[in-house]
Each structure stands twice: as C-alpha cells, then as structure tokens.
C-alpha positions in Angstrom: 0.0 0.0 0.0 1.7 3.3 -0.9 2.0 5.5 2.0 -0.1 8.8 2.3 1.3 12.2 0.8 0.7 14.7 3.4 1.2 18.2 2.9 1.5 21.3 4.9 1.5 24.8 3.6 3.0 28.0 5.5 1.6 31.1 3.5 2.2 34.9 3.5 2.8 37.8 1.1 6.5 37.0 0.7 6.9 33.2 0.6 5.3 29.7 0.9 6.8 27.4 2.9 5.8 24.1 1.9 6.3 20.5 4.1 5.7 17.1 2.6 5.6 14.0 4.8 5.6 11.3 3.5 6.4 7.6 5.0 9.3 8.6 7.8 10.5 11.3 5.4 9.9 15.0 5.4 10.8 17.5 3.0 11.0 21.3 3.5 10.4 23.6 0.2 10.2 27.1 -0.1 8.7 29.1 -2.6 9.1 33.1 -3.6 6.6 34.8 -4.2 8.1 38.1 -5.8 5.6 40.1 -5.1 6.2 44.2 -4.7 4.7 45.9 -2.6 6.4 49.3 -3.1 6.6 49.0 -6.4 8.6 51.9 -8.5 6.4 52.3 -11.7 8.1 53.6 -14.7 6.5 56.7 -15.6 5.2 57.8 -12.0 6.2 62.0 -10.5 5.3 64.1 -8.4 2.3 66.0 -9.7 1.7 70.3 -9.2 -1.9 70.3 -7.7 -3.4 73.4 -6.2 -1.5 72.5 -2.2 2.1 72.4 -3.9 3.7 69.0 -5.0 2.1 65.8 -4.4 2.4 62.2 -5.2 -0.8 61.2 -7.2 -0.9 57.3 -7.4 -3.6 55.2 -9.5 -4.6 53.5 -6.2 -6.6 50.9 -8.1 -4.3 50.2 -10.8 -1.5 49.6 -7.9 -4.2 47.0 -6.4 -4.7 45.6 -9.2 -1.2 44.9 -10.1 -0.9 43.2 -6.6 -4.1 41.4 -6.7 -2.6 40.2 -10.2 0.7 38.9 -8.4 -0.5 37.1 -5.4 -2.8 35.2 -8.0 -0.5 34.2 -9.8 1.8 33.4 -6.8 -1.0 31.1 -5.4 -1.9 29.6 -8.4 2.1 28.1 -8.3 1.5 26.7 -4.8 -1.9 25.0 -5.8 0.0 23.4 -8.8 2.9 22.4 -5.9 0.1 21.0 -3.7 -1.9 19.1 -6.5 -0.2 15.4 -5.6 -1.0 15.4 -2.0 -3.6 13.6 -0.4 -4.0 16.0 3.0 -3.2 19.3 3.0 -3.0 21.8 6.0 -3.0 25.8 4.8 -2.0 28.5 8.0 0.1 31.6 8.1 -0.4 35.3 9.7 -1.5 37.1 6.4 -4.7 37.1 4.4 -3.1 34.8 1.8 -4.4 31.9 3.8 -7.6 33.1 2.9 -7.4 33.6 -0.4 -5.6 30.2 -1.2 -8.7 28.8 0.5 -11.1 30.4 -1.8 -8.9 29.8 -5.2 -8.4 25.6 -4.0 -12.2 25.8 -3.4 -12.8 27.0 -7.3 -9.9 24.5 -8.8 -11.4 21.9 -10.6 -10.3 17.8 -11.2 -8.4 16.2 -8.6 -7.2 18.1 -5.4 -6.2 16.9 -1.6 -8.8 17.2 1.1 -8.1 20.5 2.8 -8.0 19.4 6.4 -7.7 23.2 7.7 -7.0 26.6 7.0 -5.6 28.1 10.6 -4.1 31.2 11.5 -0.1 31.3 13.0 2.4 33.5 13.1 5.3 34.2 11.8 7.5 30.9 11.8 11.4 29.5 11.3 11.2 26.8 8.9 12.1 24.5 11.8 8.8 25.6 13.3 6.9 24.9 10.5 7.8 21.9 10.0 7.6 20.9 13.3 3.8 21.9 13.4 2.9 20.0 10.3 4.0 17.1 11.8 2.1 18.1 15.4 -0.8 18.2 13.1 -0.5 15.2 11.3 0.9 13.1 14.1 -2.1 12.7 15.8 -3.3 10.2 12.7 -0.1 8.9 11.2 2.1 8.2 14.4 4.9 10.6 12.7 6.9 12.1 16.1 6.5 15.5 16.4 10.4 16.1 16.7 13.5 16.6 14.6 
C-alpha cells in the first residue's frame, strides 16, 4: 500500500513554505513569491496640484497589479500541492484566505483540505515541526526533529 502524501502549507505575502511528509521522510520547500509591494512604476512623478507638489498614485491600478501577483503566486502553490492527499494551509497574512477560496474554485483532482488556521510568523524548523504536530495525531509521525 503506498503511503499517504501529506502536505503542509506556510503562506504569507513573501513566501510559501511548503512541508511534505511522506512515510518517515519530510521535505522542507520554499517558494518566492516576488511580489512588490512598493513598487517603482516607470513613468510615476510628483504632480503640481493646487497645495504644492504631491504624489498622485492610481490607487486601483496599484491594487490591481498586486491582486494580479499574489494570484498568480498562489496559483504556483496550488500546482505544488496538487499530488498530496492531506493538506493543511496557516500563516499570519490574508493569503491563507485567499488560497482557500482559489483551491475551493480549482477543478479535477485536489487533496482534502483538512484546515486553514491562522499562526504566526515561523522559522522553517517551526513549520515543519507543526505540520508534523498536526498530522501526528493520525499517522504516528513524532513530532520532533
């Protein structure tokens, strides 16, 4: 009987942390997002207005941009977490939340989504250490190092 993929997923603006477990094994990836934040867009000055200079930003064209990143960025972790059988999502940011709803929409073939919690922020140690706390309880995998 081949042994269950198990999968745990560390998520926030900057990176995804990704743990596998898998038999006795476990396997530690990470993942960059690239997303910018601040930006420099070619083609943005200061603008004269009535109150002396100011910055005039197209706010929703900045949020879009973003919005257009992090989707892309969690569409790469779905595709990462596609051959697991379990899969655990937590992290401090809202990216939790948004992986949620994008897995939800993916169609075909996916791993059960055990839980979406929130945590903060985490060494990689840490992460992987909680993956296997989680998972322990049903696959006898110890909790340590």
């Amino acid at each position: 009987m081949k042994p269950r993929k198990l999968m745990g997923v560390w998520l926030d603006t900057s990176k995804a942390v990704l743990v596998t477990l898998e038999g006795n094994s476990t396997d530690v990836k990470t993942l960059e997002s690239g997303i910018e934040t601040q930006e420099r867009i070619e083609g943005e000055t200061n603008q004269s207005g009535r109150f002396g200079n100011q910055f005039v930003e197209d706010e929703r064209a900045r949020e879009n941009r973003i919005e257009e990143m992090e989707t892309k960025f969690l569409g790469r972790v779905l595709k990462s977490v596609a051959p697991a059988d379990q899969l655990l999502v937590f992290g401090p940011a809202h990216m939790k939340t948004r992986f949620e709803k994008l897995f939800e929409k993916e169609a075909g073939p996916k791993p059960n989504l055990r839980a979406v919690e929130a945590a903060d922020s985490m060494t990689d140690n840490q992460i992987a250490a909680r993956v296997r706390e989680f998972y322990g309880k049903d696959t006898g995998i110890p909790a340590q190092f």
